[in-house]
C-alpha atoms as one frame of an Amber mdcrd trajectory, in Angstrom:
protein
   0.000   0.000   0.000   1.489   3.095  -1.164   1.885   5.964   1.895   2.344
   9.705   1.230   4.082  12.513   2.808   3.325  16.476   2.355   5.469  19.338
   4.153   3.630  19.799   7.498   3.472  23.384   6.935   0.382  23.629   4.245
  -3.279  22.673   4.214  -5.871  22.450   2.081  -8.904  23.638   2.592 -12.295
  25.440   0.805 -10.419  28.046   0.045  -7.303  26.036  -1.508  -4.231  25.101
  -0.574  -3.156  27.600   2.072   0.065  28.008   3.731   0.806  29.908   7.177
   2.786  32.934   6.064   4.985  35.703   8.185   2.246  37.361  10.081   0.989
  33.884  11.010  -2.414  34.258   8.541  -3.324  31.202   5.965  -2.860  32.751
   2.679  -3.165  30.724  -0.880   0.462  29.183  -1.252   0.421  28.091  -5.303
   2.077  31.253  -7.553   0.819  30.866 -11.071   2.454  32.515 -13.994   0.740
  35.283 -14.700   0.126  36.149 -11.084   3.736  37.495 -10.958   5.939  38.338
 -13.861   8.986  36.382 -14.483  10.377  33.212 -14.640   9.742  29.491 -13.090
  12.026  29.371 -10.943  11.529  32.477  -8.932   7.379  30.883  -8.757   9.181
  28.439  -7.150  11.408  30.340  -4.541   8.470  32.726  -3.491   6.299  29.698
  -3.049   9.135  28.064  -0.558   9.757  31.191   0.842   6.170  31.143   1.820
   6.284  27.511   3.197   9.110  29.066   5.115   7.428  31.807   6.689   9.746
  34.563   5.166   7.095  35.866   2.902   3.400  37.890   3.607   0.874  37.391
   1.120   1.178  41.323   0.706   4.709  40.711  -0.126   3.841  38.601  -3.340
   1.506  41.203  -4.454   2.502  42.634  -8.357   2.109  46.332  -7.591   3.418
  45.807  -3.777   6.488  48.464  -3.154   9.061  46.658  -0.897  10.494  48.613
   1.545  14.088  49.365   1.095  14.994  50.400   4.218  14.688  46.879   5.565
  16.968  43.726   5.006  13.298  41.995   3.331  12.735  45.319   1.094  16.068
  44.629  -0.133  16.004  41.317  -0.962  12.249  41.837  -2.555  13.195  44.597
  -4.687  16.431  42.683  -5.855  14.664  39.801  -6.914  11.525  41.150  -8.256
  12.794  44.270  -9.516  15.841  43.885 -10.971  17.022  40.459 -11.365  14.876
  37.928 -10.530  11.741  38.647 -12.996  13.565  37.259 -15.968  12.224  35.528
 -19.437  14.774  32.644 -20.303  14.674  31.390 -16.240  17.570  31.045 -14.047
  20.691  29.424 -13.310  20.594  27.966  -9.258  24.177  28.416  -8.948  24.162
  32.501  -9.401  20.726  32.080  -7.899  21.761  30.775  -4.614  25.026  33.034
  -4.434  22.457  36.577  -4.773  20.074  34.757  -2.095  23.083  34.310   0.570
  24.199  37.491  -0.496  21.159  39.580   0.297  20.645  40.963   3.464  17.563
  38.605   4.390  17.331  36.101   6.855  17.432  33.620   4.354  19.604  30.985
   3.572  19.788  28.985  -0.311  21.621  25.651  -0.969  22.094  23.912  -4.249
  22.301  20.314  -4.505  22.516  18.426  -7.336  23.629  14.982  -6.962  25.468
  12.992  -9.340  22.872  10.309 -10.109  19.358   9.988 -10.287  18.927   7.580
  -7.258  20.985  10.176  -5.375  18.557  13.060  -5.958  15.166  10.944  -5.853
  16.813  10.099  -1.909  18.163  13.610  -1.500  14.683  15.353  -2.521  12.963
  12.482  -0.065  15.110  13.404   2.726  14.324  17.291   2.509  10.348  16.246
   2.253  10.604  13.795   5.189  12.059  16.923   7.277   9.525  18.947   6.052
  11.440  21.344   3.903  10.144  21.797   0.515  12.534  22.054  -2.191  13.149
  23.469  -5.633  13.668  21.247  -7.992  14.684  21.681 -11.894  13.637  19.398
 -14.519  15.197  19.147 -18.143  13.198  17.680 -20.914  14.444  17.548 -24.907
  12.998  21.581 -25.483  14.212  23.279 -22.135  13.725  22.940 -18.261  11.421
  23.832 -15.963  11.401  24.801 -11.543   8.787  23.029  -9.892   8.619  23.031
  -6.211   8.451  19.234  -4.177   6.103  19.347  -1.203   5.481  15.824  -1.220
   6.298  11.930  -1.470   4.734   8.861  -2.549   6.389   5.643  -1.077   5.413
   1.908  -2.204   5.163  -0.924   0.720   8.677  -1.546   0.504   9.867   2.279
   1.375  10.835   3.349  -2.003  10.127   6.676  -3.373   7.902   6.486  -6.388
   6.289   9.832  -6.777   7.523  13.375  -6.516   4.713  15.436  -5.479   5.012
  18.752  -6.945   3.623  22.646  -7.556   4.175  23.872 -10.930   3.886  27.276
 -11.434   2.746  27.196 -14.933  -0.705  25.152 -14.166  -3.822  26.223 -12.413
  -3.571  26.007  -8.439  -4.682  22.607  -6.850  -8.443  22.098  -5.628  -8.870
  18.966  -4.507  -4.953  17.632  -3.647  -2.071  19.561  -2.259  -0.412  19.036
  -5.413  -1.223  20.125  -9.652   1.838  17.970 -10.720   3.821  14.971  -9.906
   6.840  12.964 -11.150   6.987   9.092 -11.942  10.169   8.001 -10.645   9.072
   4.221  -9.844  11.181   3.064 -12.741  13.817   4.585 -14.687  13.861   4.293
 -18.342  16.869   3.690 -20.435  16.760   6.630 -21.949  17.660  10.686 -21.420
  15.219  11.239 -19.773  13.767   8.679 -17.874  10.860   9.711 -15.567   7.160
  10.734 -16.632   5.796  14.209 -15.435   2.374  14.722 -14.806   0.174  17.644
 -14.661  -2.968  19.189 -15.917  -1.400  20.694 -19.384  -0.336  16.468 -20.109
   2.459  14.756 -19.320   6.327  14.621 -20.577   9.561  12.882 -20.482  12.020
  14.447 -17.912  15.309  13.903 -16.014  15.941  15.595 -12.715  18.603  17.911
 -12.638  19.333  20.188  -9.513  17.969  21.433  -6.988  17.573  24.523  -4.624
  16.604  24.431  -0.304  15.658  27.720   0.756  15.799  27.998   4.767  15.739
  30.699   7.243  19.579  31.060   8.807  18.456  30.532  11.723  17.944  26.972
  11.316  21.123  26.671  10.458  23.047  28.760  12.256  21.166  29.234  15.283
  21.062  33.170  14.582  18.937  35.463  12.353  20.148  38.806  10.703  16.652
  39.963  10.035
């Protein structure tokens, strides 16, 4: 009998899937392109950041004007303003350098391990503690971000599903998830797992991988 995990830190509810934000009020968690401007993977980083309870819902707002004069302003107005809204997505490497280079209490890590097996566990691991994770996946035309915040194990432990929100489908109704990845066999072939969503499904390969964390949790301090 298959068993499934979500992140602790969302619900879903009649008025969607809702996630506890900075001033402690249940505010819709899925980003949709088209709600912001910009690219996939920054979706993806405001929706962890919300899972995180760095974000308000006021923060995500289009027309909001960050504040400047604070370490969050900063890091807003960076990322929406000036570098993160971009077309042709983003690299996590330079993505993860500007995050731990903001003023923000906020900490980014990219992972990407060498071999499929190693970032099916990896991705498990960060679910299983609750943290969701940004994850990138390649198929033959491009990439996409998606962001894991949830597992699907078989009867013998394994993982077999990557529960996922992807930013370019309509938010989830009736599941915490629009989107998932088949990873309970791996196909000879480039691209070896099956991902699902609304728009169809497609052949993909996982490639890396972004945690977003308060620094706190690591570090025991917080420079907010």
């Amino acid at each position: 009998m298959a068993s499934i995990h979500i992140i602790d830190s969302i619900r879903l509810s009649h008025k969607g899937l809702c996630v506890l934000d900075e001033n402690s009020k249940w505010v819709k968690l899925h980003k949709q392109q088209g709600d912001l401007d910009g690219a996939c993977a920054i979706y993806s980083l405001v929706m962890a950041m919300l899972c995180e309870g760095l974000l308000t819902d006021d923060d995500t707002k289009v027309y909001s004007q960050p504040d400047r004069r604070t370490a969050k302003g900063k890091f807003l107005y960076q990322f929406f303003n000036e570098k993160g809204m971009i077309r042709d997505g983003c690299n996590y490497i330079p993505l993860a350098r500007e995050i731990n280079e903001s003023p923000y209490k906020i900490t980014a890590t990219r992972k990407n391990p060498r071999t499929n097996k190693g970032r099916i566990e990896l991705i498990s691991e960060y679910i299983c503690n609750n943290t969701p994770v940004v994850i990138s996946v390649v198929f033959p035309e491009g990439a996409h971000a998606l962001l894991a915040i949830g597992i699907e194990k078989n009867i013998e432990g394994a993982t077999t599903k990557i529960l996922c929100l992807d930013p370019g489908c309509p938010s989830p109704k009736y599941s915490q998830w629009n989107c998932f990845i088949d990873v309970s066999k791996e196909a000879k072939s480039d691209y070896p797992f099956n991902c699902v969503s609304e728009n169809g499904h497609y052949k993909v390969s996982l490639d890396e991988m972004l945690i977003i964390e308060k620094q706190h949790n690591k570090y025991g301090t917080s420079n907010s």
